[in-house]
BAFI-3210 file (N, C-alpha, C; in Angstrom, 3 decimals, decimal comma, padded with zeros to 6 digits):
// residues 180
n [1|2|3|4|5|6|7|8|9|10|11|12|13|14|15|16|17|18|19|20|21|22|23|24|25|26|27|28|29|30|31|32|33|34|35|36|37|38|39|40|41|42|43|44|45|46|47|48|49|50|51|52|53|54|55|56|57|58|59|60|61|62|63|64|65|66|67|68|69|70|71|72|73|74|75|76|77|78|79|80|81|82|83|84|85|86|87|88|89|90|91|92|93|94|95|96|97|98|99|100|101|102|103|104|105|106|107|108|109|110|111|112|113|114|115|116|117|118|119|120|121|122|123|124|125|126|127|128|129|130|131|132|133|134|135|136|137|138|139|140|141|142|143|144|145|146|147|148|149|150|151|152|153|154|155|156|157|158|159|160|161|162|163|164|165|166|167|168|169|170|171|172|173|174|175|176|177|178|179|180]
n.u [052,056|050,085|046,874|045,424|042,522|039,112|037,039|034,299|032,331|032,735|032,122|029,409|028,124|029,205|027,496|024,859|024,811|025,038|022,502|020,339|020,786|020,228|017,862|016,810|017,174|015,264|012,717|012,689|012,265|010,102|007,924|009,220|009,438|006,801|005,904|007,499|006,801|004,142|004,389|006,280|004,592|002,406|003,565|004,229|002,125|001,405|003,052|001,989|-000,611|-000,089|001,298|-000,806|-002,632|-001,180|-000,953|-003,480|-003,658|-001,671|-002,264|-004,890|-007,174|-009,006|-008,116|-008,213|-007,882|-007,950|-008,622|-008,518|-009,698|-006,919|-006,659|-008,037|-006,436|-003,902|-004,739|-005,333|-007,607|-010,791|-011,728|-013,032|-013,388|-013,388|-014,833|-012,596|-010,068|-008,297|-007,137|-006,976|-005,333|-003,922|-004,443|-003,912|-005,419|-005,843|-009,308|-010,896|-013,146|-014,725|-016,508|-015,958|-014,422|-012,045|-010,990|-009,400|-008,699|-009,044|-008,558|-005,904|-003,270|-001,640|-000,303|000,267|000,361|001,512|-000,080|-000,855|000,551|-000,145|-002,859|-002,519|-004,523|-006,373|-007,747|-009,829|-010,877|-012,969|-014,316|-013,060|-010,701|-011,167|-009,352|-009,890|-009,364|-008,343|-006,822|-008,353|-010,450|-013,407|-016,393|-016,191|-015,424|-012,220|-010,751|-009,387|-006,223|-006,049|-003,674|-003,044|-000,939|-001,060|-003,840|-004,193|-004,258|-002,008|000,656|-000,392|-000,677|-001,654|-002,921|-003,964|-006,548|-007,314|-009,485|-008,760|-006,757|-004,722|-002,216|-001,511|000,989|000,504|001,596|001,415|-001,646|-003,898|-006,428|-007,923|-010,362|-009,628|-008,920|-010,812]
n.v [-048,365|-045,113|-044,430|-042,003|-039,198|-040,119|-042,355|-044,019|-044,718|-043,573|-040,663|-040,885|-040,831|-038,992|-037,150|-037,975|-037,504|-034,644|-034,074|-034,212|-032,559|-030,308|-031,015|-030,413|-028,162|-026,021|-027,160|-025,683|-023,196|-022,737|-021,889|-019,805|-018,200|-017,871|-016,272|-014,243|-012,680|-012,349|-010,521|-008,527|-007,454|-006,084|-004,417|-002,437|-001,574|-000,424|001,749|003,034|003,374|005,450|007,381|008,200|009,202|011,290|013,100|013,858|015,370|017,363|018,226|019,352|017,795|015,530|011,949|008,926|005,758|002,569|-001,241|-001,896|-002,565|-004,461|-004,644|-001,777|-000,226|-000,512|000,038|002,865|003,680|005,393|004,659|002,305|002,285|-001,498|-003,858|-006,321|-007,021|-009,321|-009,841|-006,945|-004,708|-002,369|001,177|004,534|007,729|011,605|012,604|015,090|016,094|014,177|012,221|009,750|007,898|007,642|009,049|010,077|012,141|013,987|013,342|012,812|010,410|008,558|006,407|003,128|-000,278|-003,587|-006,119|-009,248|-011,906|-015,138|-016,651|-015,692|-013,706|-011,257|-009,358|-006,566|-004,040|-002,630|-001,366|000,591|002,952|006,228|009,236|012,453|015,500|016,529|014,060|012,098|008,990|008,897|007,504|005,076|002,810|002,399|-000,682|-004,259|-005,164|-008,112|-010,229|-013,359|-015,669|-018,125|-018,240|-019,131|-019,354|-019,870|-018,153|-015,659|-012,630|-009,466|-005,943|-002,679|-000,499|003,004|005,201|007,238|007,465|006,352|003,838|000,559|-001,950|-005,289|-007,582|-011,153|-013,118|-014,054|-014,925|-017,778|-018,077|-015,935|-016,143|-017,323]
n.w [-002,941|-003,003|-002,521|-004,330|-003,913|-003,823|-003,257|-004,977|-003,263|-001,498|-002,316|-003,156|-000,646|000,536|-000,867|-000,715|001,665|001,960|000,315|002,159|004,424|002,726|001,822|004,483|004,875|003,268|004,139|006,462|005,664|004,076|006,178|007,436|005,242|004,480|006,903|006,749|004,343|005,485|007,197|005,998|004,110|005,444|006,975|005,253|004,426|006,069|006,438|003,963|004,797|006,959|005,360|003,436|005,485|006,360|003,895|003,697|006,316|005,410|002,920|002,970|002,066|001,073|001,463|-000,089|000,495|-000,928|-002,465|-005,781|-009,392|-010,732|-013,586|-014,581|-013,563|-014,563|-017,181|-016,606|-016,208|-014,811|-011,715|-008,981|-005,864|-004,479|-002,231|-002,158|-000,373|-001,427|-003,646|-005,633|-006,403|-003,800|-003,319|-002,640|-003,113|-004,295|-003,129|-005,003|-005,844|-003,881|-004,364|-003,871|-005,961|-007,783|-010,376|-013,511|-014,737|-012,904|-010,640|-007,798|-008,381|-005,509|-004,370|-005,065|-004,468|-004,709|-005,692|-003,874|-002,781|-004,451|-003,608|-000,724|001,740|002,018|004,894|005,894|007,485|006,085|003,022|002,309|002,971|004,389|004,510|006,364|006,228|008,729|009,435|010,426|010,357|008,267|007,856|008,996|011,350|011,926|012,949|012,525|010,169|008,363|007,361|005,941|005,246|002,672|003,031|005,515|009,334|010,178|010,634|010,300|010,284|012,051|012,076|013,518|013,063|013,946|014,677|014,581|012,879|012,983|013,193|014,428|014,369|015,267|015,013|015,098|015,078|017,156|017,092|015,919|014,011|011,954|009,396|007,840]
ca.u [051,585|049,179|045,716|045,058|041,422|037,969|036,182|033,035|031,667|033,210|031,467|027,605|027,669|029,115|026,454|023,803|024,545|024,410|020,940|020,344|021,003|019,771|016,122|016,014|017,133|014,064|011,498|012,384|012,466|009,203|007,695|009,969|009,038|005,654|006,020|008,827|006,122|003,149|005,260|006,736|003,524|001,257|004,248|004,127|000,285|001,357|003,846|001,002|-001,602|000,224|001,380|-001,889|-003,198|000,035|-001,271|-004,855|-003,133|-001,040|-002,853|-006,245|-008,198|-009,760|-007,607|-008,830|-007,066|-008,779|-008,420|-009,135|-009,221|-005,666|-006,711|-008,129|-005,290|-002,438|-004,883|-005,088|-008,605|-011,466|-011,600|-014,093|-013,305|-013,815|-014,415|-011,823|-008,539|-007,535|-007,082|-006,708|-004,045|-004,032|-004,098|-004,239|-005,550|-006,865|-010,144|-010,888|-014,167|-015,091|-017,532|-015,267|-013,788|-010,780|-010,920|-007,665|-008,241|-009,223|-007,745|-004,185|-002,832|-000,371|000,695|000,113|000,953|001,915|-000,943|-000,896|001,354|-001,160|-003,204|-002,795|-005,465|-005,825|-009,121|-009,788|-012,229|-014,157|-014,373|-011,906|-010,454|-010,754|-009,160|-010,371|-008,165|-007,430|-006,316|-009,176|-011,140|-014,860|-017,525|-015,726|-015,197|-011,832|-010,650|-008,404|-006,357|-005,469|-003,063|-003,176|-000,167|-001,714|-004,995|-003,987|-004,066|-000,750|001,379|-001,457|-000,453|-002,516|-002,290|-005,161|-005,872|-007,763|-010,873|-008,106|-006,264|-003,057|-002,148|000,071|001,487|-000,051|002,007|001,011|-002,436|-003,997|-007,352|-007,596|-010,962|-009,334|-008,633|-011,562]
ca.v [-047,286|-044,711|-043,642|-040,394|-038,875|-041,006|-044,135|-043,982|-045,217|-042,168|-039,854|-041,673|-041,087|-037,404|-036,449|-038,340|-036,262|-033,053|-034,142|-034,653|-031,493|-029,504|-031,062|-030,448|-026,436|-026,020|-027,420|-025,138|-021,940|-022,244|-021,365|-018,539|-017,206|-017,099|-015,085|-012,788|-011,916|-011,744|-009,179|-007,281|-006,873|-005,912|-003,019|-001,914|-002,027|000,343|002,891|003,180|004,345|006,533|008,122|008,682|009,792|012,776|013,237|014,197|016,432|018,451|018,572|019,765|017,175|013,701|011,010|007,222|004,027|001,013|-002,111|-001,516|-003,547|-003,914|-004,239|-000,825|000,710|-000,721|000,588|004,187|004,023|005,515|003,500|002,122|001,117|-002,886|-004,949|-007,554|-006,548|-010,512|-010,400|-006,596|-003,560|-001,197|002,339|005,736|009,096|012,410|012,745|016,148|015,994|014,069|011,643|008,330|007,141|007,910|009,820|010,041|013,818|014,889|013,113|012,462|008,647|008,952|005,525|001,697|-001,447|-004,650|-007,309|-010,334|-013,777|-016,032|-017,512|-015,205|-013,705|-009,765|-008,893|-005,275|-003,440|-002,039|-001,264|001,508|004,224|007,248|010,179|013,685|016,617|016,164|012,367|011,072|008,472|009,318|006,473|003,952|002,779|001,344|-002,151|-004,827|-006,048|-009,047|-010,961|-014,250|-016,237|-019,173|-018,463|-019,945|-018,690|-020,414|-017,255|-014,521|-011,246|-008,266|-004,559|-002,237|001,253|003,145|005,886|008,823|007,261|005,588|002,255|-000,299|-003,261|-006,173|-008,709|-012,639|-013,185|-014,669|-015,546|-018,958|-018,188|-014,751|-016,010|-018,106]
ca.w [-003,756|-001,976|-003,687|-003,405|-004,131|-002,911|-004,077|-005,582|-002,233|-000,086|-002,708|-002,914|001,112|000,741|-001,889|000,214|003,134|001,547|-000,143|002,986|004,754|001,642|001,964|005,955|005,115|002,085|004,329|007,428|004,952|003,672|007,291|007,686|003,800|004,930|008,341|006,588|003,187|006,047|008,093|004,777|003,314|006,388|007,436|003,657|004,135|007,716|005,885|003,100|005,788|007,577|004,587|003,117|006,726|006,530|002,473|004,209|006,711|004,770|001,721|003,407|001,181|001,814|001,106|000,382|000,597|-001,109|-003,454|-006,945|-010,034|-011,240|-015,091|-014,954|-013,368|-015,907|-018,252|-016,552|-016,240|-013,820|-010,759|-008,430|-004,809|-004,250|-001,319|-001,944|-000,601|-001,699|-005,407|-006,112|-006,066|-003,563|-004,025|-002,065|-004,246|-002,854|-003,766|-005,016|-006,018|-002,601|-004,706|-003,311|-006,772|-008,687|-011,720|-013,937|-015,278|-011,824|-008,715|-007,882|-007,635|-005,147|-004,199|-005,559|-003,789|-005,529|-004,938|-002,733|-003,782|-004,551|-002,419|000,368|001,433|003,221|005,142|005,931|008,347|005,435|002,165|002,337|004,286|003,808|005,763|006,310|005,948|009,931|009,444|011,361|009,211|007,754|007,370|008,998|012,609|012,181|012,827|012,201|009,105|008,691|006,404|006,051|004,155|002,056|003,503|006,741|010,345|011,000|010,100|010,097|011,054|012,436|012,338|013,611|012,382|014,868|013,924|014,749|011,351|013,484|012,778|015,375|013,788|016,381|014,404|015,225|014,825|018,000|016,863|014,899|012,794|011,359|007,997|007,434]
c.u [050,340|047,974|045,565|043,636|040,226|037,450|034,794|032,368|031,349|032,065|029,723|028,154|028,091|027,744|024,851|023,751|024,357|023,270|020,416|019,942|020,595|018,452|015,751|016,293|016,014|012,973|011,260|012,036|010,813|008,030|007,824|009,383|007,684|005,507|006,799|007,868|004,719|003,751|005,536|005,645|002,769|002,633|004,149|002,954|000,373|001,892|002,806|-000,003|-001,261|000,764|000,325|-002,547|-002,218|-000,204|-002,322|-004,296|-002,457|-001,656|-004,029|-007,035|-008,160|-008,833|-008,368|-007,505|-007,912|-008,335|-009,180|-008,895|-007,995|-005,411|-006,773|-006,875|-004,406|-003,612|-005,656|-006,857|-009,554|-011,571|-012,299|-013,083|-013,904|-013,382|-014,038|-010,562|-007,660|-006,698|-007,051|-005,664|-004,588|-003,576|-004,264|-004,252|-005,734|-008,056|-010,722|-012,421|-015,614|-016,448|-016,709|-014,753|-012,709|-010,597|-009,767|-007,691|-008,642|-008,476|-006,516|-003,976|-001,729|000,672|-000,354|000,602|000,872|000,115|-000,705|-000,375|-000,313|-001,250|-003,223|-003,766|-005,148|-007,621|-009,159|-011,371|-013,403|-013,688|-012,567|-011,372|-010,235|-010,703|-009,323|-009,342|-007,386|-006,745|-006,844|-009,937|-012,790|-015,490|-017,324|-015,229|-013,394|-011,691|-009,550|-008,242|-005,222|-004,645|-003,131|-002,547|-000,925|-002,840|-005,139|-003,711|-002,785|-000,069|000,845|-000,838|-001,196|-002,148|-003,506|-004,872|-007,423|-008,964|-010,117|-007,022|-004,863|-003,447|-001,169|-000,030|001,413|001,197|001,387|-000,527|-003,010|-005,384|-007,486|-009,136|-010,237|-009,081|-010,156|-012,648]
c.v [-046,680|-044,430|-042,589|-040,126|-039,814|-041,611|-043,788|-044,301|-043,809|-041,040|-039,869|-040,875|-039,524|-036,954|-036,967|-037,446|-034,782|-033,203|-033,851|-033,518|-030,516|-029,069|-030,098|-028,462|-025,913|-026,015|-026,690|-023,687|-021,964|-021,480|-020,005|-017,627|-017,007|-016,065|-014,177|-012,299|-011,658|-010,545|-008,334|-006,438|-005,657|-004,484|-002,123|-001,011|000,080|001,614|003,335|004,188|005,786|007,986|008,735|009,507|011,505|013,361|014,058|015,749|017,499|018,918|019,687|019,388|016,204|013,206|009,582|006,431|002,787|-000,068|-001,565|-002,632|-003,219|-003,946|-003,037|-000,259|000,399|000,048|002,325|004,429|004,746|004,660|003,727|001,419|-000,349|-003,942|-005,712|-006,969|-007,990|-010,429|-008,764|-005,431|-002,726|000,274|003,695|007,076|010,255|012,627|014,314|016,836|015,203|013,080|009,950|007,561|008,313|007,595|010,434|011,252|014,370|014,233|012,787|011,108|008,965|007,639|004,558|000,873|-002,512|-005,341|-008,699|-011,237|-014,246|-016,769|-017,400|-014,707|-012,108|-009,122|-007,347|-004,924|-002,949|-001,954|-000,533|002,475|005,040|008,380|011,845|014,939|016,919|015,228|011,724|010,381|008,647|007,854|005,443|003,712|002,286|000,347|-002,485|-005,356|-006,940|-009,882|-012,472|-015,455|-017,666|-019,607|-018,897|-019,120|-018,941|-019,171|-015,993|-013,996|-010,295|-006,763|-003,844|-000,575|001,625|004,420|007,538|008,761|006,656|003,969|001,562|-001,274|-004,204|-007,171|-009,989|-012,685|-014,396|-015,319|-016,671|-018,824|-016,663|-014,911|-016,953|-017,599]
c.w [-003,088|-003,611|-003,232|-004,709|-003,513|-004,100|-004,227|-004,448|-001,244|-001,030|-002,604|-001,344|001,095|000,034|-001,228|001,623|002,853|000,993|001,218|003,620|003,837|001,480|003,421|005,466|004,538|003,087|005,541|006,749|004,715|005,022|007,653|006,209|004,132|006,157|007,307|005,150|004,042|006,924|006,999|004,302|004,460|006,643|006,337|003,491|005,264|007,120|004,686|003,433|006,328|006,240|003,819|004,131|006,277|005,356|002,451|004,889|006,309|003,733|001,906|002,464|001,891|000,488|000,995|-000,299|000,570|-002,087|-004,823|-008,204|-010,539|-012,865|-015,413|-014,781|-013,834|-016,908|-018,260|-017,001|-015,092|-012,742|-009,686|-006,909|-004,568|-003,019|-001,197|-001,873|-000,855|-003,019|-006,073|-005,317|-004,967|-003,757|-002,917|-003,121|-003,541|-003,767|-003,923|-004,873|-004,948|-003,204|-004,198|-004,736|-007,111|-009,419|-012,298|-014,598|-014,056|-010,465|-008,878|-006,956|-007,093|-004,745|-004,678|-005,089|-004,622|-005,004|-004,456|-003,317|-003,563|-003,849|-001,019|000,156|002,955|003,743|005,645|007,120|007,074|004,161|001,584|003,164|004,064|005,240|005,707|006,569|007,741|010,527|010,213|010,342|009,754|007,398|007,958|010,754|012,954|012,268|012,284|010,626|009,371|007,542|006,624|004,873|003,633|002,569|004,601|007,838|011,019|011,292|010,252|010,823|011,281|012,705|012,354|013,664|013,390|014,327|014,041|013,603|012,146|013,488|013,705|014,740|015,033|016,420|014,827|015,611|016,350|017,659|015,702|013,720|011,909|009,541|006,883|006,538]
res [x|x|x|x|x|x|x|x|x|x|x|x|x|x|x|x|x|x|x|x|x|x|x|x|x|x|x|x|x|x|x|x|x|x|x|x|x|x|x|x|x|x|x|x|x|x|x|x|x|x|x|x|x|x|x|x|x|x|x|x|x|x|x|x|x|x|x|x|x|x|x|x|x|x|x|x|x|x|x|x|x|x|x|x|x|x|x|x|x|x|x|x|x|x|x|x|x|x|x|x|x|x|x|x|x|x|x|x|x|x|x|x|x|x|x|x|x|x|x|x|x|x|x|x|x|x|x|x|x|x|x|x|x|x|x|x|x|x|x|x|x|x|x|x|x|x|x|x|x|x|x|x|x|x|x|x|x|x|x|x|x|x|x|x|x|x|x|x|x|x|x|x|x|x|x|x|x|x|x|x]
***
């Protein structure tokens, strides 16, 4: 008489090998999820710029691009540029009035960026950037930004925006204090 199907033995040792193989895929992914949300963001960050830069140019107004708090702006309030691009939204407006904030019966919000997974961390040349109706930036020399997935230089990516308002995506972060 034949058996047909598997023994409680044959199964344990299948289901152990796919645990198995299940763990080793999980623990190579999380590596890759950080490079592939420090690359998404930081090009996001790139298409943002340049679009605000072309916002400047065509418009014939001054554009800025800075962090802002993201309470006010769900609650459609006045808004203050803030030197932490870690922990709030970014935003690009044009400023009409040319006083460096954004005012919700006078300037126009033109774009909003999500803010940072937690625990990354995004450094910036300056405060903010703002670009002058020929898309060269005002107040500000330029410089690098830098992302930095779970605060760590493992992953860090770089993209540098230049004082004529162009931005190259560097990608891989060669300096090891950059996130520190």
């Amino acid at each position: 008489m034949k058996h047909r199907g598997f023994t409680l033995l044959e199964l344990l040792i299948t289901i152990a090998i796919l645990a198995i193989l299940v763990t080793l895929s999980f623990s190579g992914n999380t590596d890759l999820n950080e490079k592939t949300r420090a690359e998404s963001y930081m090009l996001e960050l790139k298409r943002h710029i340049t679009f605000a830069r072309a916002k400047a140019t065509t418009s014939d107004e001054i554009v800025i691009l800075c962090p802002v708090d993201s309470t006010k702006l769900a609650a459609n309030e006045n808004l203050t540029c803030i030197n932490n691009w870690r922990n709030n939204q970014v935003i690009s407006f044009i400023d009409k009035n040319n006083n460096g904030l954004y005012e919700v019966g006078n300037d126009d919000l033109l774009r909003v960026m999500e803010k940072l997974a937690a625990n990354d961390n995004l450094k910036a040349p300056d405060t903010r950037v703002r670009f002058d109706s020929s898309g060269r930036i005002v107040n500000s020399n330029g410089g690098k930004f830098i992302y930095c997935p779970l605060n760590k230089t493992e992953h860090a990516k770089v993209m540098t925006l230049t004082v004529g308002g162009t931005t190259r995506y560097n990608g891989d972060a060669e300096d090891a204090d950059n996130c520190l």
